[in-house]
C-alpha positions in Angstrom: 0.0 0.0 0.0 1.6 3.7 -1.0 1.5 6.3 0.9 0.1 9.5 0.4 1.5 12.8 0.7 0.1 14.5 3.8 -1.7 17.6 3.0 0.9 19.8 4.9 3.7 18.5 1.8 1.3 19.7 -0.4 1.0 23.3 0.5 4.6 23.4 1.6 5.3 22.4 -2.2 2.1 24.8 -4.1 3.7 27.8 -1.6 7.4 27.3 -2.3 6.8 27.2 -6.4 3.8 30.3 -5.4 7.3 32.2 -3.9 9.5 31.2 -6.5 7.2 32.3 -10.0 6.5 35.7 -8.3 10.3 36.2 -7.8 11.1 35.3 -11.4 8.1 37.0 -12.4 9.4 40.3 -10.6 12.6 40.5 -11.6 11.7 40.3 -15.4 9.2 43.0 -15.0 12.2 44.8 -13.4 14.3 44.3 -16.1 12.0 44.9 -18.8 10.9 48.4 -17.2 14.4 49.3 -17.1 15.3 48.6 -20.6 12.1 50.5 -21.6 13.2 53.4 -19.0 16.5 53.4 -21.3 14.6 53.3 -24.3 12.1 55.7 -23.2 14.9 58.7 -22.4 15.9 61.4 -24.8 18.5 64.0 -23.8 16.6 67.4 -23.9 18.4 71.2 -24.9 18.4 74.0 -22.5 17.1 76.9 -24.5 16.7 80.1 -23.3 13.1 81.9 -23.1 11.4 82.6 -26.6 14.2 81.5 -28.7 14.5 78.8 -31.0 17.3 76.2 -32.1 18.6 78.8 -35.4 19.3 81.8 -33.0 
């Protein structure tokens, strides 16, 4: 006769993989907001009041 898992395994086993996909998950959103972040950024010119880029 096998015998089963107790419940308590179970959990222990649904948490730890629970803790381990949001960590993963996390850390590529992380990365992927920084990239954009890099992407996103463009270097702006100080111009002085009411003047334009030929003056």
């Amino acid at each position: 006769m096998k015998r089963k898992p107790d419940l308590l395994w179970i959990l222990v086993v649904i948490l730890t993989l629970g803790v381990v996909t949001t960590g993963y998950t996390q850390s590529l959103w992380e990365r992927s907001s920084a990239e954009q972040a890099m992407l996103v950024y463009e270097p702006q010119t100080m111009l002085a009041p009411y003047t334009s880029l030929d003056q």
